[in-house]
Structures are given as structure tokens and as C-alpha cells.
N, C-alpha and C positions, 0 to 999 in steps of 0.2 A: 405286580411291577411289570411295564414293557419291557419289549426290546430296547426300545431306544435309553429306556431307565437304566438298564442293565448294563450296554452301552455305553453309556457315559459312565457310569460307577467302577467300568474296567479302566477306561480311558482315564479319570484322575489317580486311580489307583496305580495305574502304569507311570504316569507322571510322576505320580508324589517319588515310589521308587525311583525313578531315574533324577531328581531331584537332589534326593539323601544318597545316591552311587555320586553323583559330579561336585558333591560336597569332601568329599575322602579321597577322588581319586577320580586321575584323569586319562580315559579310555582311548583319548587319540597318541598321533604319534607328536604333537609340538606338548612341553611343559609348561605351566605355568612362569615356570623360574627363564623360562627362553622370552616370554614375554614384561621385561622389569614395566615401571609406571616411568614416562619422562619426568626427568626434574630437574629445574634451572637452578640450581643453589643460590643465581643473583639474586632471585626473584623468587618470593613467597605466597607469590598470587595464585589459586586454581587457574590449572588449566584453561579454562575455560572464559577467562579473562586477560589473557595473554597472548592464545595464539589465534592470530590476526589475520592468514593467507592461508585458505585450502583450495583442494584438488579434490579431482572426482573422475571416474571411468565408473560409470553405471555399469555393472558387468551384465553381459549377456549368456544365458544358458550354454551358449558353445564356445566360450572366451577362455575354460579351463584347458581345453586343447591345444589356445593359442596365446596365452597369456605371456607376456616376454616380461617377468619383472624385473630383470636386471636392467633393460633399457627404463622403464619405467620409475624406476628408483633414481639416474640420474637424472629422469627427466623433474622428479620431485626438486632434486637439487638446483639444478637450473633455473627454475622457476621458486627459489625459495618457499617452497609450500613445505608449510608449518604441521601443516593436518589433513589427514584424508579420511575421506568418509568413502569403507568399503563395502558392499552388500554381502548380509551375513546372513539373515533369514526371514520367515513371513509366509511368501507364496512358496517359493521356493527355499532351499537352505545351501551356502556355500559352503558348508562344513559337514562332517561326519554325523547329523545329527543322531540322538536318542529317541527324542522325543514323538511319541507316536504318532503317525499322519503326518508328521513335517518332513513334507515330499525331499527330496533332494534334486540338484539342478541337473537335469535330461543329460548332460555331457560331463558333470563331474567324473565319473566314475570313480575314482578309489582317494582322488586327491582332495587334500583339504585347503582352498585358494583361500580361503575367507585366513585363516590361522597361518597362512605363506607368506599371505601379503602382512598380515601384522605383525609378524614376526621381523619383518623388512623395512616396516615403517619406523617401526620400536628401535632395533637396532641405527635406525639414521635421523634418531631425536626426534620423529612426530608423534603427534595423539593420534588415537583411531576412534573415529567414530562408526559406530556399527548401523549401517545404514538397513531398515525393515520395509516390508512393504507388507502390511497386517490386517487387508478388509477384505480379501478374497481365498479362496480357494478351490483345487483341482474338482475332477469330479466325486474319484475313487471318496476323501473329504465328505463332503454332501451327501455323499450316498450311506456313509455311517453314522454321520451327525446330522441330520434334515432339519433340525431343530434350531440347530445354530445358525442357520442361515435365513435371512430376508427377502418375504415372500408378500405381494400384490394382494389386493383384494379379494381377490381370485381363486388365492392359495398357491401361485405359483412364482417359483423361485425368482429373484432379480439375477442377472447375470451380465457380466460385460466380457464380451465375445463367449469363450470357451469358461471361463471360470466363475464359479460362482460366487455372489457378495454374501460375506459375513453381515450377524446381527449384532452391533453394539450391546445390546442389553444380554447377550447369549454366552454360556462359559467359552464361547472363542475369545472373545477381549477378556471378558473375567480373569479364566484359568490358561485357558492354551498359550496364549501370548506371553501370561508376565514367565509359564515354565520355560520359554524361549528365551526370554531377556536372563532369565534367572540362568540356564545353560552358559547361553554365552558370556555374562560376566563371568561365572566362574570356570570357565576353560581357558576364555582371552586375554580377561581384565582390560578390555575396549574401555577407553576413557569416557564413553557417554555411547547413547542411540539417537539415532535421529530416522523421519518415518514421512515422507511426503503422503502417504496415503493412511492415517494413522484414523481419520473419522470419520470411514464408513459410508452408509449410504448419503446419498444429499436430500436437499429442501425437497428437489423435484416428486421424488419416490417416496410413498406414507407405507412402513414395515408395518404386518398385519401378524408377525406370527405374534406367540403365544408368550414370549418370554417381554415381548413390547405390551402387550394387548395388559398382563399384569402388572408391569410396573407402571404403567399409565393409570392404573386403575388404583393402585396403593398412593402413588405420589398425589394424584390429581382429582381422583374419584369419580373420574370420566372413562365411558368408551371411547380408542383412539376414533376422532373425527375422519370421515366416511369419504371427504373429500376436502380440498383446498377450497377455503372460505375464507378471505383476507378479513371477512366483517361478522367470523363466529369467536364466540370467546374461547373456545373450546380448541379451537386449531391454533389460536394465538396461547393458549396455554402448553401445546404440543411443540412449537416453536421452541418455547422457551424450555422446556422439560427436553429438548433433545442438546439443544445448549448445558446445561446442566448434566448431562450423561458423558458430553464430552469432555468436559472439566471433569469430572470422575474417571475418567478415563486416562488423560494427562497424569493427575492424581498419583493413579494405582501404578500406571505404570514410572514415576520417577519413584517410589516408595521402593517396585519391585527390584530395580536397579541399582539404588542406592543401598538395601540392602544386601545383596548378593555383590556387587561389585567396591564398594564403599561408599563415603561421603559426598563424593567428587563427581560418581560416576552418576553425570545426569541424562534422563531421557529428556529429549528435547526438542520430538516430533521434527513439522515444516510446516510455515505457513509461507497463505500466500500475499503477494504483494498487492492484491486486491482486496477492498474491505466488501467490494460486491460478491466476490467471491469465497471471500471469509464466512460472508452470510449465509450464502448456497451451501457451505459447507458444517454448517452448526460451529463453527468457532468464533469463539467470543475472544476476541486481542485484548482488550481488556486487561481481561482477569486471566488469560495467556499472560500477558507481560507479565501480571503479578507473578506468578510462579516459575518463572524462565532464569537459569540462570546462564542462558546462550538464547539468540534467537536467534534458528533455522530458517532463511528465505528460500521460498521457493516460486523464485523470482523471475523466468532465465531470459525473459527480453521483452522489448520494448513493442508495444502497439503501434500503429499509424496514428492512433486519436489521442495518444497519450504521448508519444515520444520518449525522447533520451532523458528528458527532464522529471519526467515521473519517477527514474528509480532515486537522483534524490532527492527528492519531495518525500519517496517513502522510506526513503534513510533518517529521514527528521522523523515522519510520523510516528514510526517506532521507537525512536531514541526518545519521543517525547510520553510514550506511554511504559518502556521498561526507566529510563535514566540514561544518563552518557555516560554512566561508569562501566556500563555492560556492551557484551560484544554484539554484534545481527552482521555476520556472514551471510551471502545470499548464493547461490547457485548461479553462474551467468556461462549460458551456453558456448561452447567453441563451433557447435553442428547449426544449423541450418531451421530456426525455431519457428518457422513459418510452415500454417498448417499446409498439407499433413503431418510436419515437422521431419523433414527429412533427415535424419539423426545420423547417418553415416556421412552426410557431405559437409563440408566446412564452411564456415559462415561467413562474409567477406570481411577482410580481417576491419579494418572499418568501423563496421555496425561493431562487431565485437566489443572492439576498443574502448570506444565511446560507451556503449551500457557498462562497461565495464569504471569507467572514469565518470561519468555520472553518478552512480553511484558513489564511490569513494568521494566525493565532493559532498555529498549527504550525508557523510558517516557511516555507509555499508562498508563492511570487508571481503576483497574478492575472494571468491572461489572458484576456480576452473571448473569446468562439468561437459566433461564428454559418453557417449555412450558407445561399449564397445572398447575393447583394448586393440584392437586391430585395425588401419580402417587403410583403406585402399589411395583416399584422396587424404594427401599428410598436410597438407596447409595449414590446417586447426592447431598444427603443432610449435606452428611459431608466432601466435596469435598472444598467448596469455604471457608468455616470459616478459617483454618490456614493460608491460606493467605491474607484475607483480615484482621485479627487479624494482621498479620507481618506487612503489610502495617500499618495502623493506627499506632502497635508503633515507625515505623521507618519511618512516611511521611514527618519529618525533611529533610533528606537526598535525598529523592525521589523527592523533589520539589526546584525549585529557584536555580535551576544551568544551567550549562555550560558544552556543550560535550567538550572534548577534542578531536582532530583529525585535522590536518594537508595535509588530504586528502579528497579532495572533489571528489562524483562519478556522474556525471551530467546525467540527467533526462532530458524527457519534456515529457507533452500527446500526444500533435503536432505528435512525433517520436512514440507514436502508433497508431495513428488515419490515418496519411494521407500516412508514412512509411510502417509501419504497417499492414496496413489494415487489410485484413481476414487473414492476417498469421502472426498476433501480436506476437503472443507466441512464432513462430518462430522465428520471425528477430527482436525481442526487447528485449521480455521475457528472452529467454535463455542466450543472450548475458551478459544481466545484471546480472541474476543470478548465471552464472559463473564467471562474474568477485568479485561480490562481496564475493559468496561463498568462493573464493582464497584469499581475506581480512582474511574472518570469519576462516579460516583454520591456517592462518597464524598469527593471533591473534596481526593483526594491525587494527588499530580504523579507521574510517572514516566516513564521511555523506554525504548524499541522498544532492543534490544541482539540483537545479531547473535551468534548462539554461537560462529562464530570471532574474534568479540573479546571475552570474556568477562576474560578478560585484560589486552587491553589496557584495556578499561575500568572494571576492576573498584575501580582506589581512589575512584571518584565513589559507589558505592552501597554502604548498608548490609545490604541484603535484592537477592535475585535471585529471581522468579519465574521457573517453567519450568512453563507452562502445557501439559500432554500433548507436551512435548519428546520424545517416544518414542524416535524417532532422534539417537543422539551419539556424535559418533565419539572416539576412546580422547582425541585430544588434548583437547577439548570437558569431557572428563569430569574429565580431568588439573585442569583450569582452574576448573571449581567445587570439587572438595577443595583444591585451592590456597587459592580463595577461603573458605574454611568455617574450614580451617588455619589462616585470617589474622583469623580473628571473624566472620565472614561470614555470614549467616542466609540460611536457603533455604525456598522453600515450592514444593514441585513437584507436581504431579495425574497422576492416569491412568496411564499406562503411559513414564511420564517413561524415560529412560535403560535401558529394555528392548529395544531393536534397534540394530543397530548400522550404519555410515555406507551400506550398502550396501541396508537395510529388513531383513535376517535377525534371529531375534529369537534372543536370548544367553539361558542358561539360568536367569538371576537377573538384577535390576536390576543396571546397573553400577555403579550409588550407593545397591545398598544397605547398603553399609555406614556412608554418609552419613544413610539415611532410618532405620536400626534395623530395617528389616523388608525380607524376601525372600519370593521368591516360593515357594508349593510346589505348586502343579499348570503344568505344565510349558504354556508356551503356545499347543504345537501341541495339546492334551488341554483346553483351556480352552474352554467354552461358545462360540459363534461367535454374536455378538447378531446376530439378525434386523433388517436396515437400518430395513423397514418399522415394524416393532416400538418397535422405537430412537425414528424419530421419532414414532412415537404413543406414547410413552412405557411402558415397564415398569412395572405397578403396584408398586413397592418400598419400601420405609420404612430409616429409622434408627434405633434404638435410643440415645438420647441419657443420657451415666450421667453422674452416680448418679439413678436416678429420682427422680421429686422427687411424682411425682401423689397419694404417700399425703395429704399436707399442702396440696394445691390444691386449691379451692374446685369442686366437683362430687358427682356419686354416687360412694359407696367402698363393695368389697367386703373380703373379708378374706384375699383373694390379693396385695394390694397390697406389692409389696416396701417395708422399712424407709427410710427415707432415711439413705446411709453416706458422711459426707465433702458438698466443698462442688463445686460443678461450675468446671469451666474459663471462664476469663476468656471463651476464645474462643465461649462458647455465650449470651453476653451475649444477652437481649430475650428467649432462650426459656424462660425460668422457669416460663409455663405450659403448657406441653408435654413429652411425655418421648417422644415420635417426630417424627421428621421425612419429609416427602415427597422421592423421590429421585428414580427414576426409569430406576436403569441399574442395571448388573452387577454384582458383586462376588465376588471368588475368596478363600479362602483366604489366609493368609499367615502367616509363620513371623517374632514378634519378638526382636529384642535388648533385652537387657537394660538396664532404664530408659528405654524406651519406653512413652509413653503412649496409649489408648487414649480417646477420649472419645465415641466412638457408635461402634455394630455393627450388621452389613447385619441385615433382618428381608427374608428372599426372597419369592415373586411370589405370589400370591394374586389369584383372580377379581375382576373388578370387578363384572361382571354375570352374573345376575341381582343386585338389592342385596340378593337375601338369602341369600347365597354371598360376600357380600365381608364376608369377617373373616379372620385370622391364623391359615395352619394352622400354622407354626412361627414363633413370640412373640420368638424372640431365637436369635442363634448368636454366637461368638466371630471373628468375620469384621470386621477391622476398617475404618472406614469415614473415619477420621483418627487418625495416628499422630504424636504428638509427642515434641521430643527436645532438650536442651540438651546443649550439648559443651563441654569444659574450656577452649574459646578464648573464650566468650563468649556464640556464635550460635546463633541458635534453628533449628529444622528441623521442620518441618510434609511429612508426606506423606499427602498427600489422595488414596488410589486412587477415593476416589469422588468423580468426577470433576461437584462443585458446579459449578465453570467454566463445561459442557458445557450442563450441564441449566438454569443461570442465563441462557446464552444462547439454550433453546431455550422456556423457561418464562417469562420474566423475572417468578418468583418470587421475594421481597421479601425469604424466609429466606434463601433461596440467596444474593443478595446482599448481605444483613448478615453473614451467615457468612461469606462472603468478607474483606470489613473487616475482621471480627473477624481474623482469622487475621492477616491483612496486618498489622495494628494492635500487636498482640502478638509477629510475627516482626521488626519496626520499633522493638518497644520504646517507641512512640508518640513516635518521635522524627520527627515530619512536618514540614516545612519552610512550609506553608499548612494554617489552617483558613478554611472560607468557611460556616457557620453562616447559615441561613435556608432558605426554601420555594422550592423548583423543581427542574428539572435541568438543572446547568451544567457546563458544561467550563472547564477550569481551567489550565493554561498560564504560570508562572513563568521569568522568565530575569533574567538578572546583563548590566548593562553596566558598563565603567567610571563608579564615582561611584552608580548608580543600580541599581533593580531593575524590572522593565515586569510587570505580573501583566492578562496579558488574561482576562477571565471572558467565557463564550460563552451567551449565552440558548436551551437548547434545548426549554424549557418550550413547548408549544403540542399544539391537536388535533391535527398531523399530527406527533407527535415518532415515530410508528414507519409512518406512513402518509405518500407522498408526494402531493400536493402541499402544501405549507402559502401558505395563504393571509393567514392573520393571525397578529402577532407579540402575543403577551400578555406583556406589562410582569410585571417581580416584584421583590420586596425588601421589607422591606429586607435586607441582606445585611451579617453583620458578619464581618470580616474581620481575621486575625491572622495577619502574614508576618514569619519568623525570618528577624534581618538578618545580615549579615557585620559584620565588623569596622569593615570603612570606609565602611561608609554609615551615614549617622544616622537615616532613616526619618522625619524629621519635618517634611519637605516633600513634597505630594504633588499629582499634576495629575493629571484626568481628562480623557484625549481623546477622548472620545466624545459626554460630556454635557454639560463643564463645570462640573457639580458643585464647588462648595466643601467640603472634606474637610478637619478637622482630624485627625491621629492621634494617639494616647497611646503614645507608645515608655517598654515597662518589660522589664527582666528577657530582654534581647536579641530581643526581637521589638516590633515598631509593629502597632498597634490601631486600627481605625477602620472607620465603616460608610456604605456606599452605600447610599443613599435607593431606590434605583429602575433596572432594566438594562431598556430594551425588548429592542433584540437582541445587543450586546453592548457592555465598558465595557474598557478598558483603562488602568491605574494606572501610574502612575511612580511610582516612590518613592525620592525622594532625601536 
């Protein structure tokens, strides 16, 4: 036996002891009996279902010397925060630990802050969650354990700055971790854990030690892959095998939890509000949701390419993969979340505001999150109390409903993982983001639909977008001609349903006999667009038929084709143009019969010099949307030019009326909300019993695509007409934002009526 053998055999043998000592008897100076479990005698719901508004100071190793908890306890109060997530251990430990190698924090010295502060939160009716940070550690660490940590081809260690990264597959997660959770439930009785850094190395980094090299070799009966090969089977089965270790890992540690602390006490990591990022990270949301009985965001602000409307879009996303019975808390910054993320300065209260009511308009629950208990610049301090005050008096509304929306926009991670791959953002991201952004512009409602539930969700929506869905696997595709069978309209872009669950691409779309049109240059023979290219855009156009420019107001030659026939619904506003700006690629393609065409690619021509940019071929039969009605009813729109894409990388105004259009037509203009007036808002419908809640979101301002915003600019008025149900009558209505006096006119199954004025956002009852 080695050292290192030997080594570890003291190391669980120290543990187990200290395990069976914190099972009998409690070595610090707080009691168990100091810490009771909150209980609502109203209410019989877990924790974990109830409370609705947390707080957060990310402690810092020298914050035990300055920690002011009695200011900080009214400040819980003030800001009604229900729950706090404290840092308890991982890299470091805020408590007295036992446990051997579980460093303790550089400034603690003798004090126990993690069991102070719970003891403070307990006594003033909140939960605690015990906040970990569990894939790295010190050196002293690695230098006992070498083995437990993840090391390069090389043989040499991975590290981010000073600390070394732990190995999943190694008794750090195994054993070291759950005797930590296992501690701290039974010394604190913390209501749950939660772990923004809970899975380890990412996609970037292939771990070569010894404890990876076997279980790859038992699970999969491979060598781990030598290098990243998007087109080896072998690295796509490592993919997946690292997916799988992190669900093991979830797993083990809500087991370890649940036993040592109870029932209730669930581990319940952090994700993040990116699925491109969920990818990088081995986590599968999925089969997360399955198992979650809270979901952790770790969320804390908003992009320039995504905005204020991303966080709730991803408040649907996830309600639509855990249920709306369950809570998703996000983390939303008070500090300064622009890289390098200046974490001591305060963020303009503003931006705050807004990510912060964005969400809540999606169904997150806020959470404050500052880092530091001290900070020099206090502004951040009067950032979160108004709205978590709004929240509390209005979480009637906010909870125990139902979106409204008729249109479902399909997802899957599959489609950034194996589609995807290192140029997610390109061929996933964007796409999405411009279709939905044409939603969000057009202030029609929709939700986030996971492609393996297409099915089960499919009696809520009349139309299903599949925005460059490239990747689907056969069941996935079973599920949309089901739905289409059933009346079902489809509007799908780009290389929808061309690859299969695995990224290999099939030799024709698997729906096209769905879309009327297949492929015919074979996709390994098909142009490979240049990335760089890509984003600087292809000079490209469309051919928009039937031309119309003989009869438009300009200079005419006498090459002018006729005008034949009237143009499609969907090309609505372009009456004076007969091209459009594009921007990407286009191949060939072979239609069925009764397929419509209504613009054809016009290919790439110079921009510069400007006197070399004209058309050296004027038109080809390349089509650039194809439409199609089927005997069920349903309309089907196949977009291979992927508007989506370039909507989101342009945000050109055609691009996104096109969009509409399309959506509007494959809807049959059957919308459940119109919101008619000046700005851009997000828009937000749900169903309670007796009522209906319609938040509108103000995202009108100079920083709508540039962070930070400083000022909210007012707009309206806004006239607004939502289709009721049966059992509401629509003719009482409250606004809890403003207060506004609203009368409506209910005719013809929808209620009518207009808002004066939204600074940053207004949300309606309608009962």
C-alpha cells in the first residue's frame, strides 16, 4: 500500500469518527436546541414551497472581524426576506469545523459566524440555507490528497488562480463533501444547501487522473478521448458520462442531507440561467428539475444581447421543466455585475430594479445578493427593499397560476451540446433569441417548451415554433407530426430537424415531409460559412414575389418584370421593396407539391469598392420561405433562412416584422393579448382562479441594449385588449403598481381598456 493509500484510509477513518462524535454531541459553543426549525402552523407546506423572498451577503474571509449582525437582521426585516443563504463551508468553513483539511476562513479566528448568523435568522422566523462552494481547494489539500484532484494530459494539476480544482469522480465529492453536509446538518439543522460551484471542472478541461481514466473505462469501455472531437463517438460518449456523474452527484448529496438533517433538508446546488452555460457546465436541467425540490438561480444580471426580458423568459423556462407548484429563487445582484464584476460598488439602482421585476413577471422569486457584509459605497442598500416590500404585498397574484399562451417555442440542451457545440451562441443562441425577441416586440405571449415534452404539452398551444431545432431525436419528431395530425401549425428555421440525437446529420430533414421541402446537396458537400464571415455578416438579399417595383413610386426601366398575382399576408409593410437584407446562406432545396414560395436567395456580391456592389446573379429558385397548409387545418412555415438568426444579430426592424408576420398567420391571429402603443415591453399573462394578472414590463430606455440603465422613461398610453375565459367577467380591474383607476369595456369575449402611463412596470388583475 502507498502513501497516498494510507492517506486516505486515515483521512475517512478521521471522518467516520468525527461523524459518530457530531451524531451524540455537539463540540461548539451554539446548541442544536438554540437552533428550532421554522414553522407556519397556517401553513403545512415544506419550507421550501413557501418561502418566496431571500437575501444574501456572500461572506468574505475578513467579514468575521466586521460582521454587524444586528444591523443586518433589521435589515432582513425591512426588506421582508423570508430566507438567507449563509456561507458555511467547501473551500473554506464559517464554522468551528472537525472535519479534517476543511480549512477554516483566514479571519475567523475563534468565532463561529456561519451558527451566529443562524442562530439570528431562526430566531426572526427565516430558513437558512447553508450556502457551499465544493470543487476547489487550498494547497496544503493537494498536497495530501493529489489524487483527488484534476489534472491535464500532462499530468499536471488544473487550478483557478491559487486553488486547486477538485475531481468529481474522486472521494472529494464522494466522501469529503457529503462528511461536511453531514456536519453541518447535524450541528445547525440549516433547512437545505445550496452550491453555485457544485460541478466541478467544465466541458473546456478533459480530467486525466486515475479515478476519471477508471470509471470511464467501467462505465463506457473506452480510453478517456485524447482530445475534443465533436465528430468522435467516444468524446460524445464522455459528454454524456460527465452529465451523468453530475446527476450522481446531485443524487448523493440530497440523500446525504436529507439523512443527517431530515426530510425537508434539501441540497439544491445553483444553476445557471443559461442553457449554453448549463452545457459548459455538465448539467442537464432536465433531469435537474426532476429532482429539485427548490430551484437555485444563479442568475445575477442581465446581458447587452439578451436584456431585462431574458430573466423572465427564464422564469417560464424553468417553471416549464420543474411545474408552477414549485419555487426558482434566482440570486439578483445589488453590486456592480459587469465584468470584472466590481463586487463592492452598487449597481445603479435602475438596472437592479428592473432584472429584479423582470423576473418576478416570469415567475422567479427575488433574492438580494450582495458580496461582503461591509461595503464603503451603501447605495446597494436601498436598492432591493421596494420591491421586495411590492412583492410581499402582492404575492397573492404572483403565486398559484397559470401563463397564458397559445404558443409554444421549443428548446432542448441536446440542440446545444452535440448541435451546438463550440459555436452554441451562434447556431442556437441567436436563433432563439431573435425569435423570441419578435414575440417580445410584438407583445404576444408564449413559453419556453422542452422538446421532450412536446407532448405532453401540446393540447395548451395552437402553433409550436422550433427555432434552428437542428437536433431531434426520432421520438421528438414523432411528437410534432402528431401534433400537426392533430391541427397543429408549425413554423421551424434553419436546419430544424437535420441531425439526429446524437449531432450526425440525416440525409433530408426528418420533417420534411412536414415542411414540403428537402434537402438536395447533401450536408457534408454544403458550403461550411466562415464564423468570422457569419458575424460580420454575408452580403445576401431576398427576392420578395411577385415583384411589385414596376408600379412603385421611383426611376423605371423597361426590364421591370409585370406585376403577377397579390403577395402573401406574411410580407405585410414591405409593399415598397421587392428585396430584402439577409445576411446568411442558402442551399438549394427540392419542394412538394403545394408548397409555397414567397422570396428566393439572391447570392453574395461585393460590398466594396461601392462601385462593384451590384448583383452579379439577380435571382435563383433557392427558396428562402416555404409555406404550406395541410388537410388538418395547420399552417407550416419553413424558414431555411434563418430571419431568427440575423434578427438577433441585426436587430433589423424587417427581420422582426417578418417574424410577426409569419407567427401572426401560422396563429391565424388568434392572440390571447394585444398591447397597442409606443415602446418595448414585455408582456406576461396568467390565469388564477376567478381572475387573470397581465404584468407589462417597461423595457423602453437609453440602456435597452447597453448596461447600465440609469433612468426609467415613462410611456403610454397603452391600450390593451385581453381574451377572457368563460368565468371571468373582465369588468373589474386593479392596478398594483400605480393605482390607476381603469374602467374596461368587455365585448365580443375579450375586456378593453387603456393605461395612462408605466414608468417601469404595471401589473393588472382582471377579474
Amino acid at each position: 500500500m502507498n502513501n497516498s493509500d494510507n492517506s486516505r484510509r486515515n483521512f475517512l477513518k478521521n471522518t467516520a469518527a468525527a461523524t459518530a462524535l457530531l451524531a451524540t454531541t455537539n463540540p461548539f459553543s451554539l446548541d442544536a436546541k438554540d437552533l428550532p426549525f421554522v414553522e407556519n402552523p397556517q401553513n403545512n407546506l415544506p419550507w421550501f414551497q413557501r418561502v418566496t423572498r431571500w437575501g444574501q451577503i456572500n461572506i468574505t474571509e475578513n467579514d468575521p472581524a466586521q460582521y454587524d449582525i444586528p444591523w443586518w437582521r433589521k435589515f432582513w426585516k425591512q426588506t421582508n426576506t423570508e430566507g438567507v443563504v449563509v456561507n458555511a463551508g467547501g473551500i473554506v468553513a464559517y464554522y468551528p469545523t472537525k472535519i479534517p483539511l476543511h480549512r477554516t476562513a483566514e479571519y475567523l479566528g475563534g468565532r463561529d459566524l456561519f451558527g451566529e448568523l443562524s442562530k439570528a435568522a431562526k430566531e426572526d422566523g427565516l430558513v437558512v440555507f447553508a450556502r457551499m462552494d465544493s470543487n476547489r481547494a487550498h494547497e496544503e489539500f493537494y498536497k495530501a490528497h493529489p489524487d483527488w484532484f484534476s489534472i491535464d494530459a500532462n499530468g499536471k494539476p488544473y487550478k483557478a488562480a491559487d486553488l486547486y480544482i477538485s475531481c468529481v469522480n474522486s472521494p472529494y465529492y464522494q466522501e469529503h463533501i457529503p462528511s461536511i453536509l453531514t456536519e453541518i446538518s447535524q450541528l445547525y439543522k440549516p433547512e437545505g444547501f445550496t452550491d453555485n460551484s457544485w460541478s466541478g471542472l467544465g466541458r473546456e478541461s478533459i480530467c486525466y487522473c486515475e479515478n476519471c481514466k477508471r470509471s470511464f473505462r467501467d462505465k463506457i469501455g473506452q480510453n478517456i478521448p485524447a482530445k475534443k472531437n465533436w465528430d468522435d463517438k467516444v468524446y460524445k460518449q464522455w459528454i454524456r458520462w460527465n452529465y451523468d456523474r453530475r446527476l450522481e452527484i446531485w443524487d448523493l448529496n440530497n440523500k446525504t442531507t436529507k439523512a443527517a438533517g431530515g426530510p425537508h433538508c434539501t441540497w439544491s446546488g445553483m444553476n445557471s440561467g443559461s442553457i449554453n452555460g448549463q452545457s459548459r457546465s455538465f448539467r442537464d436541467y432536465k433531469e435537474i428539475a426532476k429532482r429539485a425540490d427548490i430551484l437555485m438561480l444563479d442568475d445575477q444580471s442581465r446581458s447587452d444581447a439578451s436584456g431585462f426580458q431574458h430573466n423572465g423568459e427564464i422564469g417560464k423556462m424553468m417553471h416549464g421543466l420543474l411545474g408552477w407548484n414549485k419555487l426558482a429563487p434566482e440570486s439578483m445582484a445589488q453590486y456592480n455585475h459587469i465584468k470584472p464584476w466590481f463586487r463592492l460598488g452598487s449597481k445603479p439602482a435602475a438596472e437592479a430594479r428592473m432584472w429584479m421585476i423582470n423576473g418576478i413577471a416570469g415567475g422567479i422569486q427575488p433574492w438580494w445578493h450582495m458580496v461582503a457584509a461591509y461595503h464603503e459605497d451603501r447605495r446597494m442598500y436601498h436598492t432591493a427593499q421596494p420591491v421586495m416590500n411590492w412583492h410581499k404585498n402582492n404575492e397573492q397574484y404572483l403565486l398559484n397560476r397559470k401563463p397564458v399562451a397559445n404558443i409554444g417555442v421549443v428548446w432542448s440542451q441536446e440542440n446545444t451540446d452535440y448541435y451546438g457545440r463550440d459555436e452554441a451562441d451562434e447556431l442556437v443562441e441567436l436563433p432563439w433569441r431573435g425569435m423570441t425577441q419578435s414575440l417580445i416586440r410584438a407583445r404576444i405571449p408564449y413559453l419556453p417548451v422542452h422538446a421532450d415534452h412536446i407532448e405532453r404539452d401540446a393540447a395548451q398551444f395552437s402553433l409550436l415554433i422550433l427555432p434552428n431545432l437542428a437536433l431531434m431525436s426520432d421520438q421528438q419528431i414523432a411528437a410534432v407530426r402528431r401534433f400537426v395530425d392533430r391541427g397543429g401549425s408549425v413554423i421551424a428555421t434553419g436546419d430544424t430537424s437535420l441531425y439526429d440525437e446524437m449531432g450526425d446529420a440525416r440525409s433530408d430533414y426528418a420533417l420534411a415531409d412536414v415542411f414540403g421541402a428537402h434537402l438536395v446537396t447533401p450536408v457534408a458537400k454544403r458550403e461550411i460559412p466562415d464564423e468570422k464571415m457569419a458575424r460580420d455578416a454575408y452580403h445576401t438579399y431576398l427576392r420578395l414575389t411577385p415583384e411589385l417595383r414596376s408600379q412603385m413610386v421611383g426611376p423605371h426601366t423597361n426590364a421591370e418584370p409585370a406585376v403577377k398575382g397579390k403577395r402573401h399576408p406574411i410580407l405585410k409593410g414591405l409593399e415598397e421593396t421587392d428585396i430584402l437584407i439577409y445576411g446568411g446562406l442558402l442551399h438549394p432545396l427540392r419542394l412538394d407539391a403545394g408548397a409555397e414560395v414567397v422570396m428566393t436567395y439572391i447570392p453574395q456580391f461585393p460590398t466594396y469598392p461601392p462601385e462593384k456592389s451590384y448583383m452579379r446573379q439577380a435571382s435563383t429558385d433557392i427558396p428562402g420561405i416555404v409555406l404550406r397548409s395541410n388537410t388538418k387545418g395547420g399552417r407550416i412555415a419553413f424558414i431555411p433562412a434563418d430571419f431568427d438568426k440575423q434578427f438577433a444579430r441585426f436587430n433589423h426592424p424587417d427581420h422582426g416584422n417578418l417574424l410577426e408576420n409569419v407567427v401572426r398567420w401560422g396563429i391565424k391571429e388568434d392572440v390571447p393579448l394585444s398591447v397597442d402603443g409606443p415602446g418595448l415591453v414585455d408582456c406576461h399573462l396568467y390565469q388564477q382562479t376567478g381572475r387573470m394578472v397581465l404584468h407589462i414590463v417597461n423595457l423602453t430606455s437609453a440602456a435597452t441594449w447597453r448596461q447600465p440603465l440609469d433612468e426609467l422613461i415613462a410611456i403610454g398610453p397603452l391600450k390593451v385588449k385581453v381574451k377572457l375565459p368563460k368565468q371571468i367577467a373582465g369588468r373589474t380591474l386593479k392596478a398594483l403598481v400605480s393605482n390607476q383607476k381603469i374602467t374596461p369595456a368587455v365585448a365580443n369575449g375579450f375586456t378593453t381598456f387603456e393605461i395612462k402611463s408605466i414608468s417601469d412596470h404595471e401589473v393588472i388583475v382582471i377579474s
